[in-house]
C-alpha angles and dihedrals in degrees: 000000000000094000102058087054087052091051092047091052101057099258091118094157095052093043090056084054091056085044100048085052102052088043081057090045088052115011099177090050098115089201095058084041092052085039095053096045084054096059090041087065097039092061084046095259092137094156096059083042101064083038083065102038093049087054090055113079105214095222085068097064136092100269085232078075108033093086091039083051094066100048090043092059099042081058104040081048096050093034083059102048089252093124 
């Protein structure tokens, strides 16, 4: 996915932007959503971060991301006041 090359390369807005876009093209895609929540938190949007994190439930990951989903969601949380 573009958007993840973009991401690794330091171009962190325009990947959201990507992201945004695939998580409009399939809304119900955990993977866009937990994507998306990522780069929220990337480009320092932790509230809409935790918005989409909170949407995701974690069962329906890849279990490669399911660990990585709790501690996501404890940062995007603090980095956004919620704790």
């Amino acid at each position: 996915m573009l958007a993840q090359t973009l991401s690794s390369q330091g171009s962190r807005a325009e990947a959201l932007s990507y992201f945004r876009r695939a998580y409009e093209l399939d809304a119900g895609n955990v993977v866009y959503q937990f994507a998306l929540a990522k780069a929220y938190l990337a480009n320092g949007r932790a509230a809409e971060a935790v918005q989409m994190l909170e949407r995701i439930d974690p069962s329906a990951l890849p279990s490669s991301q399911r660990a990585e989903y709790q501690g996501l969601l404890q940062q995007a949380r603090a980095n956004a006041g919620f704790d």
